[in-house]
BAMAR-471842 format. One record per atom (N, C-alpha, C): residue number from 1; chain; z, y, x. Coordinates in nm, 2 decimals. Layout:
<rs>
(NUM; "A"; (Z; Y; X));
...
</rs>
This chain:
<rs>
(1; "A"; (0.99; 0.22; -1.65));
(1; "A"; (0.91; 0.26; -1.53));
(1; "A"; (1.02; 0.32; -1.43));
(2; "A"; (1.03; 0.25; -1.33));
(2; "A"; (1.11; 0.31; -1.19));
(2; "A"; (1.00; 0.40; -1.12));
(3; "A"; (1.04; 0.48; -1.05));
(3; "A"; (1.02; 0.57; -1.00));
(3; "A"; (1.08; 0.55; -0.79));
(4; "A"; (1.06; 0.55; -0.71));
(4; "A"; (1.09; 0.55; -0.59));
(4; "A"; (1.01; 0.68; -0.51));
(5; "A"; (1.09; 0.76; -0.46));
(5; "A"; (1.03; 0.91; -0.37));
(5; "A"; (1.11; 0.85; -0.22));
(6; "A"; (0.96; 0.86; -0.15));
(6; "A"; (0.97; 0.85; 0.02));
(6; "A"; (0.90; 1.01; 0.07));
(7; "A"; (1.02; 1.06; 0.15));
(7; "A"; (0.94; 1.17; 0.23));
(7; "A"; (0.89; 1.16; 0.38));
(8; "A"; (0.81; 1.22; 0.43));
(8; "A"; (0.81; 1.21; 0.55));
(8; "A"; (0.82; 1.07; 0.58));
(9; "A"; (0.68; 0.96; 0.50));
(9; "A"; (0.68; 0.80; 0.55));
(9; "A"; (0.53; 0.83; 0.58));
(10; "A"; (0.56; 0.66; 0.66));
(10; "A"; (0.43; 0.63; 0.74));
(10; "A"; (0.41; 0.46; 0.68));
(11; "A"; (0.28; 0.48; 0.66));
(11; "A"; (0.29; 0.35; 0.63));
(11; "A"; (0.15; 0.27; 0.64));
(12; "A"; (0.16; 0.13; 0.61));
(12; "A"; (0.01; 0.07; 0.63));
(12; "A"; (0.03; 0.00; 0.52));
(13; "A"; (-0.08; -0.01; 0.45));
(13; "A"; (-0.10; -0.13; 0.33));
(13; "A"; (-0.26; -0.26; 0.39));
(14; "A"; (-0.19; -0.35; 0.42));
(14; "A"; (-0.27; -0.44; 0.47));
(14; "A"; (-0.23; -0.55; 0.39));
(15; "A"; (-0.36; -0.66; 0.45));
(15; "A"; (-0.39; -0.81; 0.34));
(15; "A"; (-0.43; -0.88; 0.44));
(16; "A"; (-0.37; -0.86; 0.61));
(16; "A"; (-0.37; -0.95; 0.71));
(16; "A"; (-0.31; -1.12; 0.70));
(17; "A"; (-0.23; -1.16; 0.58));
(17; "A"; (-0.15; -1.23; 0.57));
(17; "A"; (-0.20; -1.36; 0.45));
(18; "A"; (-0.32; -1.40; 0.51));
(18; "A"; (-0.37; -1.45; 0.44));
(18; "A"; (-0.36; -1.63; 0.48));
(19; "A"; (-0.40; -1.71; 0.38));
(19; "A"; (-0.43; -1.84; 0.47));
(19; "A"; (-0.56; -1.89; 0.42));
(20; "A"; (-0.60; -1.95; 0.48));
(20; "A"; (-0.73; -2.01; 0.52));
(20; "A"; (-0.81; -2.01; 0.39));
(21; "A"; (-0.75; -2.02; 0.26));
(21; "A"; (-0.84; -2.01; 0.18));
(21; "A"; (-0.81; -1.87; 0.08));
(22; "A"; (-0.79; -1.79; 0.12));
(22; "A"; (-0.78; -1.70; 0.08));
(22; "A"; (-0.68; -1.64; 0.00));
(23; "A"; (-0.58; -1.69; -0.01));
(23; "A"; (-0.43; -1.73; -0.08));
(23; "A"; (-0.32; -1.64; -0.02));
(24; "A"; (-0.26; -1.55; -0.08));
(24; "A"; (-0.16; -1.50; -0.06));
(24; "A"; (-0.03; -1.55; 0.03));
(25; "A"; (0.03; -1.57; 0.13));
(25; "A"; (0.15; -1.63; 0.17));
(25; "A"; (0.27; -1.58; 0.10));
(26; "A"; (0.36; -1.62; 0.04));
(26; "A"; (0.47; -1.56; -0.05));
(26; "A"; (0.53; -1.49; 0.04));
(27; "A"; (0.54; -1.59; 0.17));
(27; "A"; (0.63; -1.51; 0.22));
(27; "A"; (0.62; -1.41; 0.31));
(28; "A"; (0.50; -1.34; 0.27));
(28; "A"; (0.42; -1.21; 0.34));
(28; "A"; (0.46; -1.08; 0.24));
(29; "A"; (0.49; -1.00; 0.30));
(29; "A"; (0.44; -0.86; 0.21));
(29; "A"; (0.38; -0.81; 0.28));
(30; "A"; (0.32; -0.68; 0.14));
(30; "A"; (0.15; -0.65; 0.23));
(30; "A"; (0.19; -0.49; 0.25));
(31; "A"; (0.32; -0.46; 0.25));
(31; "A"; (0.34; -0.34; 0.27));
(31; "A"; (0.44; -0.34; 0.45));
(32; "A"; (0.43; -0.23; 0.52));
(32; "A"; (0.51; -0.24; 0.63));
(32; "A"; (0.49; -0.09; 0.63));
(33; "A"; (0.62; -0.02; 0.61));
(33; "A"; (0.67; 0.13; 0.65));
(33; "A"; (0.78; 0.18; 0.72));
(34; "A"; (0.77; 0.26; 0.77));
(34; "A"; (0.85; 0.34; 0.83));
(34; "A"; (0.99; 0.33; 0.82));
(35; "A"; (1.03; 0.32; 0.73));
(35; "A"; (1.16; 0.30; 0.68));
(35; "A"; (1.17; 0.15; 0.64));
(36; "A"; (1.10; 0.04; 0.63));
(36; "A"; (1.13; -0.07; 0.62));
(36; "A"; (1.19; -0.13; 0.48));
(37; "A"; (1.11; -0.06; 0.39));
(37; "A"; (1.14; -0.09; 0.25));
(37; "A"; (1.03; -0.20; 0.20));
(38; "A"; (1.10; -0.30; 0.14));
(38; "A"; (1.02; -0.45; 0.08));
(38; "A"; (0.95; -0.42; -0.03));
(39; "A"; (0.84; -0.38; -0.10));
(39; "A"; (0.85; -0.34; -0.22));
(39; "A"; (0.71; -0.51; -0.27));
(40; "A"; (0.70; -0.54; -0.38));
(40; "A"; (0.60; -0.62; -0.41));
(40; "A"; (0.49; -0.58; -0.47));
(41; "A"; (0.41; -0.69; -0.49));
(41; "A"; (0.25; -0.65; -0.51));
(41; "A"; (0.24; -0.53; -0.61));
(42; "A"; (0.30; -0.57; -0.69));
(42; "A"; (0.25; -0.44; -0.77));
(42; "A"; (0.28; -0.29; -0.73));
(43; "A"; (0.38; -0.33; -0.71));
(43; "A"; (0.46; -0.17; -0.69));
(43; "A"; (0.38; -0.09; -0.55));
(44; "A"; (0.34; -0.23; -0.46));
(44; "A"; (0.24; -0.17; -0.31));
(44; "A"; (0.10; -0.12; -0.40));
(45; "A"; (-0.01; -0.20; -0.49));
(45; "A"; (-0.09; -0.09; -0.57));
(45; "A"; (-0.07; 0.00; -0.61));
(46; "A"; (0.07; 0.01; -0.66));
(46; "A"; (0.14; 0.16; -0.71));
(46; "A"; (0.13; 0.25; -0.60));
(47; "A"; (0.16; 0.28; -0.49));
(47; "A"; (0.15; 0.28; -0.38));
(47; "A"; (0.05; 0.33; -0.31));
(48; "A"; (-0.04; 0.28; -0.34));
(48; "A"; (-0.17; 0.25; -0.29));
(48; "A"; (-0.29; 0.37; -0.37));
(49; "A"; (-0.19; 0.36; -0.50));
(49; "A"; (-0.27; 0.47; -0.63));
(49; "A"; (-0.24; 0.63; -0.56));
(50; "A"; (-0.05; 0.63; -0.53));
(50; "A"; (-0.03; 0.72; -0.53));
(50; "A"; (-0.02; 0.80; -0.38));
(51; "A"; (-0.12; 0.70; -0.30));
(51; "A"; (-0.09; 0.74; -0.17));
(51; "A"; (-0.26; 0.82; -0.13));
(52; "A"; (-0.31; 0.73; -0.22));
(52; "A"; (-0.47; 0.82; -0.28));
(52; "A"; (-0.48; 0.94; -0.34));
(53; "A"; (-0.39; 1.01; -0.44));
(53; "A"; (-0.38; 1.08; -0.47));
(53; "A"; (-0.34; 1.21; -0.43));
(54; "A"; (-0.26; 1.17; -0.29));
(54; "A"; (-0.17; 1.29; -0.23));
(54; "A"; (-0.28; 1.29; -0.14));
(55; "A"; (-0.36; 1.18; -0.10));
(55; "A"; (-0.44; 1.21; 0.01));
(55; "A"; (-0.55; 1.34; -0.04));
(56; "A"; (-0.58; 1.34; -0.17));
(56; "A"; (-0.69; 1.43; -0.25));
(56; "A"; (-0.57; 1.57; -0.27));
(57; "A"; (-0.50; 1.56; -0.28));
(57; "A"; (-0.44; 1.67; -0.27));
(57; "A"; (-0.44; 1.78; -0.15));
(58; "A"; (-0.35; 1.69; -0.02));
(58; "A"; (-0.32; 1.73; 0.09));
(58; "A"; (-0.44; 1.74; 0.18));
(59; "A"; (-0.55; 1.67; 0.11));
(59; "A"; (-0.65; 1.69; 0.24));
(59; "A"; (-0.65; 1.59; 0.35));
(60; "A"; (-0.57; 1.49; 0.34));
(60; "A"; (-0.53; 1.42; 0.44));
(60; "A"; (-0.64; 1.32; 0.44));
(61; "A"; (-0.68; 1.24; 0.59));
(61; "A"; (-0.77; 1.17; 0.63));
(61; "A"; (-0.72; 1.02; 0.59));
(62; "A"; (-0.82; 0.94; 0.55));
(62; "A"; (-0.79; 0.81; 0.49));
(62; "A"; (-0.86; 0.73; 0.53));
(63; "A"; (-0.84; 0.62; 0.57));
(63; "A"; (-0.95; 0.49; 0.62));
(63; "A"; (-0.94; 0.40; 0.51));
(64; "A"; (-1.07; 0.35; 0.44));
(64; "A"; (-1.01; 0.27; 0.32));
(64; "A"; (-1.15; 0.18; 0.34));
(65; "A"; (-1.14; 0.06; 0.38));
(65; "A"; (-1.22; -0.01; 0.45));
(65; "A"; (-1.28; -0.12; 0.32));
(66; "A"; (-1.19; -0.17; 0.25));
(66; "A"; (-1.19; -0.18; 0.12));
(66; "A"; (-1.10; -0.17; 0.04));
(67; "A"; (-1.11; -0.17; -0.10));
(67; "A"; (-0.96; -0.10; -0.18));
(67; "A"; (-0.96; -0.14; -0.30));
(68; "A"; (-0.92; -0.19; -0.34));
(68; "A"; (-0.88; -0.25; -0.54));
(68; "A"; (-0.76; -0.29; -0.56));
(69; "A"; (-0.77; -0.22; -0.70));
(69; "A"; (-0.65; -0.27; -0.76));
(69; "A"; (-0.64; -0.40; -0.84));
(70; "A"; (-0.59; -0.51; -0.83));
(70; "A"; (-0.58; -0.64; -0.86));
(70; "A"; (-0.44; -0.70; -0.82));
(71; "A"; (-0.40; -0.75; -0.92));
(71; "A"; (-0.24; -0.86; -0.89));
(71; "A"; (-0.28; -0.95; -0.79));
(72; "A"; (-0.40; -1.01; -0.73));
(72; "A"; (-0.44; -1.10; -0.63));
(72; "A"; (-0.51; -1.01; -0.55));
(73; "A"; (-0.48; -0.97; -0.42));
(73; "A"; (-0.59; -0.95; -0.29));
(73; "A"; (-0.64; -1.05; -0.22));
(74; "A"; (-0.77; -1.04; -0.23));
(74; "A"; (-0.80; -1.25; -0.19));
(74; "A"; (-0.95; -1.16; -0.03));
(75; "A"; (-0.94; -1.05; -0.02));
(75; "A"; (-1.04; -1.05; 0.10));
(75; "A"; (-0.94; -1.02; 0.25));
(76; "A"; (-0.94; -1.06; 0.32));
(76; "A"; (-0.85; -1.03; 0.46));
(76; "A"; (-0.90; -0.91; 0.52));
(77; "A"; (-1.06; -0.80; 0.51));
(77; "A"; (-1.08; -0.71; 0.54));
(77; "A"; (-0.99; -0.59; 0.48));
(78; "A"; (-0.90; -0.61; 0.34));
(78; "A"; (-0.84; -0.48; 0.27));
(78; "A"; (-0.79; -0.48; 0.39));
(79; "A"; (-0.78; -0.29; 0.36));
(79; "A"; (-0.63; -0.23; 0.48));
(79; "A"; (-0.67; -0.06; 0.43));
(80; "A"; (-0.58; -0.05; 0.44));
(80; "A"; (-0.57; 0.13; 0.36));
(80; "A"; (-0.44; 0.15; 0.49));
(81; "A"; (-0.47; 0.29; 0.50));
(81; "A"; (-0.34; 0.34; 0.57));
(81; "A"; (-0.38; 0.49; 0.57));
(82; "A"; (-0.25; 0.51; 0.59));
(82; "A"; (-0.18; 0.68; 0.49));
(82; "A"; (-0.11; 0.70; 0.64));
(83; "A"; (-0.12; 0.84; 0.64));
(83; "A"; (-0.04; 0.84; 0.78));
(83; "A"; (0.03; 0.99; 0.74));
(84; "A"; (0.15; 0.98; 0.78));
(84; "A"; (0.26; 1.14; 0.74));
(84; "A"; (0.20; 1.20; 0.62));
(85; "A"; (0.27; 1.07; 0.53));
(85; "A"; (0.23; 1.14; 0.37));
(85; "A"; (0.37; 1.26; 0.37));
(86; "A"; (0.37; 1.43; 0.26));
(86; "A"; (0.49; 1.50; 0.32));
(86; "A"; (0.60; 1.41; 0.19));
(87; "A"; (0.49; 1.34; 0.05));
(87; "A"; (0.55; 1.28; -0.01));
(87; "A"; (0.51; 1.17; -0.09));
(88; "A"; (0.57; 1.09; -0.12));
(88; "A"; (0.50; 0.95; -0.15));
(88; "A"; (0.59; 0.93; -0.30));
(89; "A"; (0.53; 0.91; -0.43));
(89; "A"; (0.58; 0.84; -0.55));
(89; "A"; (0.54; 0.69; -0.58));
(90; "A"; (0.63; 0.60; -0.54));
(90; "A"; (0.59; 0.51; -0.54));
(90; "A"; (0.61; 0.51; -0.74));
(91; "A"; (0.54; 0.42; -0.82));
(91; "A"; (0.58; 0.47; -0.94));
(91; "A"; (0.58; 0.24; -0.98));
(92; "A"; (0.67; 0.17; -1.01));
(92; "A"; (0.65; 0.05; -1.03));
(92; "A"; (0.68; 0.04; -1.20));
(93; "A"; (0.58; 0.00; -1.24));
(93; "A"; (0.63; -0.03; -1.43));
(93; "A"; (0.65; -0.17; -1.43));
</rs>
């Protein structure tokens, strides 16, 4: 299990990058942050767990329009976004 700590990030986790039939583009990632780190699918649900968590912590406001955890995102509506997490554990196994 890696472990990655981001402080003071901003980030969007979106599934805008879709193609017509609902198909992942490889050469899409569904993460875009602040600091401009590539991480892949799994590690962005890792992400996604642990950006949930801080938000139940910190009280912080969340838009989660729809949300699952699955190795395939196949609807183009997902989009979660976290905004001035003070700390983010990305956790990738």
């Amino acid at each position: 299990m890696i472990v990655h700590r981001i402080e003071n990030v901003q980030f969007s986790l979106r599934s805008d990058n879709l193609d017509k039939v609902g198909n992942r583009k490889r050469s899409h990632t569904i993460l875009e942050a602040v600091k401009k780190d590539v991480y892949d699918l799994p590690t962005a649900m890792s992400l996604t767990h642990a950006a949930a968590t801080i938000a139940d912590d910190e009280k912080i406001r969340m838009k989660k329009v729809k949300q699952k955890y699955r190795k395939v995102v196949n609807e183009s509506e997902y989009k979660l976004t976290f905004l001035n997490a003070k700390m983010v554990y990305i956790v990738n196994y």
